[in-house]
C-alpha positions as CSV (number, residue, x, y, z in Angstrom):
1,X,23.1,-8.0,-8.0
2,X,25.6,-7.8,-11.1
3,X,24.3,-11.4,-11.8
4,X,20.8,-10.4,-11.9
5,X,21.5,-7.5,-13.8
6,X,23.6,-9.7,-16.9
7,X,20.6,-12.2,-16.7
8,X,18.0,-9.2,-17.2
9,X,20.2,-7.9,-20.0
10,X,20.4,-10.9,-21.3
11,X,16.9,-11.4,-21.3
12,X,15.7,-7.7,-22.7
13,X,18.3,-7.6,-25.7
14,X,18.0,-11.6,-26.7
15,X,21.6,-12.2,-26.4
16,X,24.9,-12.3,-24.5
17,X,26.7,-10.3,-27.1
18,X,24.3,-7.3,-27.1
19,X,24.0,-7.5,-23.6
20,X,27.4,-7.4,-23.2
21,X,27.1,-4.1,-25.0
22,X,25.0,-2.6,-23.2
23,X,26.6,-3.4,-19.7
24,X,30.0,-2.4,-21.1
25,X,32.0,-5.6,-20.3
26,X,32.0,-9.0,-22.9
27,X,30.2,-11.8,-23.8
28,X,32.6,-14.1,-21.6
29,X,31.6,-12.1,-18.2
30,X,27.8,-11.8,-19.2
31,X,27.9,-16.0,-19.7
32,X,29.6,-16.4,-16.6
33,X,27.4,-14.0,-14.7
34,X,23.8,-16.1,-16.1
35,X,25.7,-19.7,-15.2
36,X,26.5,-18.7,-11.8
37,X,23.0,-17.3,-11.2
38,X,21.3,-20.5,-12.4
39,X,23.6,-22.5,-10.2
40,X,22.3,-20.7,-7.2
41,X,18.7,-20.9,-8.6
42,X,19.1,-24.5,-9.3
43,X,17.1,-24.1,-12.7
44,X,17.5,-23.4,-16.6
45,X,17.0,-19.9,-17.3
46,X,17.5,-19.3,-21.1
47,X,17.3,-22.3,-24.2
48,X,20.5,-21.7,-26.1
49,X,21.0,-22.7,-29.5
50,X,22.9,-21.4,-32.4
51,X,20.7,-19.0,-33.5
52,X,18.6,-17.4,-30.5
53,X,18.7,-17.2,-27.0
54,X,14.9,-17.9,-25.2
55,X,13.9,-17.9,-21.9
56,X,12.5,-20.8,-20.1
57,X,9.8,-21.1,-18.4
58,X,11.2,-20.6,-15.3
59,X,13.4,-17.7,-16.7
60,X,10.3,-16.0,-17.4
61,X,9.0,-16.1,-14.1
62,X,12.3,-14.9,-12.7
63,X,12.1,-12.4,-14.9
64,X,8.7,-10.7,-14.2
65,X,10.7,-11.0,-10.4
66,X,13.8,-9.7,-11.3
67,X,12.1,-6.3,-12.9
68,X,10.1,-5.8,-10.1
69,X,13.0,-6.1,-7.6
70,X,15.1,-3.6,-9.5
71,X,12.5,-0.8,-9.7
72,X,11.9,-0.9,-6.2
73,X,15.7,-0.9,-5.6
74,X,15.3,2.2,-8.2
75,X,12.7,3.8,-6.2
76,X,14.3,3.4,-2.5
77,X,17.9,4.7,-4.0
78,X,16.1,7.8,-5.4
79,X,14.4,7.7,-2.0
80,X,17.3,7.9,-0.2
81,X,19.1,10.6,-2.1
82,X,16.0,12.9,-1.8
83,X,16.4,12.6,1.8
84,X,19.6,13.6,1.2
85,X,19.2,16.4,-0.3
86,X,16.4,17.2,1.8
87,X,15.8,16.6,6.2
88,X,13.4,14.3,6.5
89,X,13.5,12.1,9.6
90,X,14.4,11.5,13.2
91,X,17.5,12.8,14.6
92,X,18.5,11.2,18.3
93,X,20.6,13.7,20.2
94,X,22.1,13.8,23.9
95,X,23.1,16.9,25.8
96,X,24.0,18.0,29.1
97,X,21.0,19.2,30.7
98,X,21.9,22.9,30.9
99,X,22.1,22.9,27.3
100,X,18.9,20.8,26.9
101,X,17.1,23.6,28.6
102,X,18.5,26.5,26.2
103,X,17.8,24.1,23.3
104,X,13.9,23.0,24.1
105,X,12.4,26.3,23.8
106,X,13.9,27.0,20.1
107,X,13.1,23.6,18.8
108,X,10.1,25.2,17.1
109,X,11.8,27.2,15.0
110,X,13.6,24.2,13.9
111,X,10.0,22.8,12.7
112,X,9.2,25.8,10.8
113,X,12.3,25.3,9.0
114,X,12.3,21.8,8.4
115,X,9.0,20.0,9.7
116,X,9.7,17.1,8.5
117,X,12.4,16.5,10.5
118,X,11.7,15.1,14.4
119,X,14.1,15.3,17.0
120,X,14.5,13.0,19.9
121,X,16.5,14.8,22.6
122,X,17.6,13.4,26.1
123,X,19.1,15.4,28.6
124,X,21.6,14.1,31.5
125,X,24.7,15.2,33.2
126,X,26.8,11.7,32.7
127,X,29.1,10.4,29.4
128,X,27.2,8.4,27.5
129,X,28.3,6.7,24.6
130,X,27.4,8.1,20.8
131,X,27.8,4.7,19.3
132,X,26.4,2.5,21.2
133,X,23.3,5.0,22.3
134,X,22.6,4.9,18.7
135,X,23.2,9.1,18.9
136,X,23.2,11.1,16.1
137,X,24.4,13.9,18.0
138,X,26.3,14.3,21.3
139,X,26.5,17.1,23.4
140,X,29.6,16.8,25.1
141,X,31.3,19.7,28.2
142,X,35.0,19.1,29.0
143,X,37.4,16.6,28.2
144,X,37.0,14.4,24.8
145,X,38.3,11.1,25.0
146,X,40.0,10.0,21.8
147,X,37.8,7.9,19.8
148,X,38.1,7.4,16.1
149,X,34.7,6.4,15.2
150,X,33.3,10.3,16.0
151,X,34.0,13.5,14.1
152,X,34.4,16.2,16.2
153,X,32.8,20.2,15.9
154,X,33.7,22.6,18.6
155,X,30.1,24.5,19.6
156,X,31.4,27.1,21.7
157,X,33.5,28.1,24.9
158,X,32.5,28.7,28.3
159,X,32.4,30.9,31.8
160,X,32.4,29.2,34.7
161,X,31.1,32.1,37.1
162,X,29.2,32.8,40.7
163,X,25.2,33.2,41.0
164,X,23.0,33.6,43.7
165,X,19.6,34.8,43.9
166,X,18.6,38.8,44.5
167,X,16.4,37.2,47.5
168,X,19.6,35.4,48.8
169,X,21.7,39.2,48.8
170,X,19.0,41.2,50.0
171,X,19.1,38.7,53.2
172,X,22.8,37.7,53.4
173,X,24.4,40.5,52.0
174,X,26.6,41.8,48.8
175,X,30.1,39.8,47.8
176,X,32.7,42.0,47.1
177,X,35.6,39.8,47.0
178,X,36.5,36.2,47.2
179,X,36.9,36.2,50.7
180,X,33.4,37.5,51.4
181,X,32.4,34.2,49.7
182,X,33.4,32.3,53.7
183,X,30.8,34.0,55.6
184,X,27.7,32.5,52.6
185,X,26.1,29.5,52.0
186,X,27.3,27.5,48.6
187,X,26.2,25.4,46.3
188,X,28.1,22.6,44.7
189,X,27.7,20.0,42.1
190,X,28.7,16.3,42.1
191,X,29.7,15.3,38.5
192,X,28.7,11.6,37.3
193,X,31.7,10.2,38.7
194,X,31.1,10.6,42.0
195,X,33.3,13.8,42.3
196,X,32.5,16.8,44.2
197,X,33.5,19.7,42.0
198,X,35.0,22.6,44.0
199,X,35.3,26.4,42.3
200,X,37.8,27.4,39.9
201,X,38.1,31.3,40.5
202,X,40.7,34.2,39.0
203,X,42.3,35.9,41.7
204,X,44.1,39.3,40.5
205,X,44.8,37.1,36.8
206,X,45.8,34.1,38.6
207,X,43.5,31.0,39.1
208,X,42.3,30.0,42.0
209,X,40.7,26.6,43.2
210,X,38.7,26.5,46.3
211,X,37.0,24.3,47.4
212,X,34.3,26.0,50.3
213,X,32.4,24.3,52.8
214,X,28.8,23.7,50.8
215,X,25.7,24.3,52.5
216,X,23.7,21.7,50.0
217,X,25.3,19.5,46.7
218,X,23.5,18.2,43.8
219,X,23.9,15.8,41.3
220,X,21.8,17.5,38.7
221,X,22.8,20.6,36.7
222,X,19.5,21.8,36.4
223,X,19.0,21.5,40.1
224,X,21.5,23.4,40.9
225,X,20.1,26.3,38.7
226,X,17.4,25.6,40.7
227,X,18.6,26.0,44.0
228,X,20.4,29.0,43.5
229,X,17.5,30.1,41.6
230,X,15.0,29.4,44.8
231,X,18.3,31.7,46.8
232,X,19.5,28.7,49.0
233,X,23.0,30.0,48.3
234,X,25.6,30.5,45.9
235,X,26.8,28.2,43.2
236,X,29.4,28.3,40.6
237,X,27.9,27.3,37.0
238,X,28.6,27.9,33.8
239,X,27.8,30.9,32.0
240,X,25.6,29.8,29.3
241,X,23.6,27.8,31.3
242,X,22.2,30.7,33.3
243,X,21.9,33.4,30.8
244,X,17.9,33.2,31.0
245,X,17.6,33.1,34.4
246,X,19.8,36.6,34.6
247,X,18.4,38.3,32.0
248,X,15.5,37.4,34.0
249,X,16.5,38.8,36.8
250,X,16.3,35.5,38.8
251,X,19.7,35.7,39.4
252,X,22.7,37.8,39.8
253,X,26.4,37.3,38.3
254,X,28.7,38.1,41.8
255,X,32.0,39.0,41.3
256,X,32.3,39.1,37.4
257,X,35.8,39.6,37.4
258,X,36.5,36.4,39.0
259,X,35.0,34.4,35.7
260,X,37.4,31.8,35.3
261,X,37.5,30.4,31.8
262,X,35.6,27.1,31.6
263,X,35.7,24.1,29.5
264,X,34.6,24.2,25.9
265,X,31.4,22.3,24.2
266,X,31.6,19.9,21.7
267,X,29.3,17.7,19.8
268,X,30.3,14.7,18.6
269,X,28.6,12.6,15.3
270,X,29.4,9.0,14.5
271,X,31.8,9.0,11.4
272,X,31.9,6.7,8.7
273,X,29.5,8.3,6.1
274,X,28.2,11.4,4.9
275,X,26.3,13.1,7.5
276,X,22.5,13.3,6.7
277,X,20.8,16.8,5.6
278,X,18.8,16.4,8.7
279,X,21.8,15.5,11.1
280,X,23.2,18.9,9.2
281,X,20.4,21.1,9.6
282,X,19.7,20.1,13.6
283,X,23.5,20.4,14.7
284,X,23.8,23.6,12.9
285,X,20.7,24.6,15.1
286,X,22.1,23.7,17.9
287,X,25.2,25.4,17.3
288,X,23.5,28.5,16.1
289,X,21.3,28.8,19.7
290,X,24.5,28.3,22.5
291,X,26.6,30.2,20.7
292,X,24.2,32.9,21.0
C-alpha cells in the first residue's frame, strides 16, 4: 500500500522530490517505493529524464486503477468507523437456556433502540466454545476456565432455591423443613457432562448437599422449569431462571431460608480488538435484563 501510495504521489505532484514532501519522508524512499512497485508489476511506470517525470502508458492506466482502489479503501474505512460509532450488524450470542428465556421476550426493546442491529441467539445447557463458535457473546453459569483469548464481565450472582407447583402442595402437602423434603417427589437435572446434580441447601447457616432419590431427571433447564411448572415435583433451580413463573404464580419458592448461594453468570467476548458499538450495546442489554 505505501508503494502505491509514493507511485500515486509521484504521479499527482510530477516528481519524487515534491512527493516526498507531501508524504513526509525523502526523495530516496519515494524512488525506492516506485522501483519496487514496477518490479512487481513488471512494467515502466514513469519516463524519467532530467527535467520532468511522465507517466507511461502503462503508468496511466495504473493510475486511473490505483485512484479508484484508494477511494474505495477510503469509503469502506469511513464505513467501518461509522459502524463504530454506531450498532449496525449481527451480533451471535450463546446462553444457557434459562437465561435465553428471560432474554427473548426483551429483545424488542433492543430493536427500538438500535434496529439496525440483529441478534442471533442460541440457547443450550452445555460449554461451547466462544472462539471457535464464532460467538460474540457467551453466556456462561459456574466455573470459567482460564482462557486468554476472552475478556471477561461478571453479569450477576445467583440463588439456587426449591420450587414446586401450587397444584403439586395442594395434593402433597406444605414443606416446612428439609426433612419434609423425603416424603416428596423431586426433580433433578443432569448437567452436559453426564453428571446428576444433587441439591446444595443451607441448614441453620451451614451448607448442606443432598442428594434425594428423584422421582424424574432432565437434561434440559428449561424442562425442568417445566416439570415443576406442570407440579410433577420439586426441583432445585436457580433463582433468576424462575422469577416469571413465580411472579406468575405458577410456582412457589419452598423453604426460602434454605437458598443456598449459587454460582455467578458471566459473559465472555473474544479479545483482541476493540469491542463493536453493537457487541456494546447488546451485552449491556443483556446485563441490564438478568440483573433485574
Amino acid at each position: 500500500m505505501q508503494d502505491i501510495s509514493a507511485f500515486v504521489a509521484v504521479a499527482q505532484t510530477g516528481g519524487f522530490t515534491s512527493a516526498a514532501e507531501r508524504l513526509g519522508t525523502n526523495k530516496s524512499s519515494v524512488g525506492k517505493a516506485v522501483q519496487r512497485l514496477e518490479r512487481h508489476l513488471g512494467t515502466r511506470l514513469f519516463q524519467r529524464t532530467t527535467r520532468a517525470v511522465r507517466l507511461t502508458e502503462d503508468g496511466e492506466v495504473y493510475l486511473a486503477a490505483a485512484l479508484a482502489a484508494l477511494g474505495h479503501l477510503r469509503d469502506a474505512e469511513q464505513s467501518l468507523a461509522a459502524h463504530r460509532a454506531e450498532p449496525v450488524g449481527r451480533v451471535r450470542v450463546d446462553m444457557p437456556t434459562g437465561f435465553g428465556h428471560l432474554v427473548l421476550p426483551t429483545l424488542g426493546r433492543l430493536r427500538e433502540r438500535h434496529p439496525r442491529v440483529t441478534v442471533e441467539m442460541a440457547t443450550a445447557d452445555r460449554m461451547s466454545d466462544p472462539v471457535a463458535g464464532g460467538w460474540d457473546i457467551v453466556v456462561r453459569i459456574g466455573h470459567l476456565p482460564p482462557d486468554s483469548d476472552m475478556a471477561v464481565r461478571k453479569i450477576c450472582d445467583t440463588k439456587l432455591a426449591l420450587y414446586a407447583a401450587p397444584s403439586y402442595l395442594a395434593a402433597r402437602g406444605a414443606i416446612a423443613s428439609i426433612e419434609d423434603l423425603q416424603r416428596h417427589d423431586t426433580l433433578l437435572f443432569r448437567s452436559y457432562t453426564g453428571q446428576v446434580r444433587g441439591w446444595s441447601l443451607l441448614d441453620d447457616g451451614a451448607r448442606r448437599e443432598l442428594m434425594p432419590v428423584p422421582a424424574m431427571i432432565l437434561g434440559d433447564g428449561h424442562a425442568l422449569v417445566e416439570a415443576a411448572v406442570l407440579g410433577f415435583g420439586v426441583a432445585q433451580m436457580l433463582d433468576r431462571f424462575v422469577q416469571p413463573h413465580v411472579a406468575a404464580g405458577r410456582l412457589v419458592h419452598v423453604l426460602p431460608e434454605a437458598d443456598a448461594p449459587g454460582p455467578p453468570a458471566h459473559a465472555l467476548i473474544p479479545v483482541g480488538h476493540r469491542m463493536t458499538a453493537k457487541t456494546r450495546v447488546v451485552l449491556d442489554h443483556i446485563v441490564e435484563t438478568l440483573r433485574r
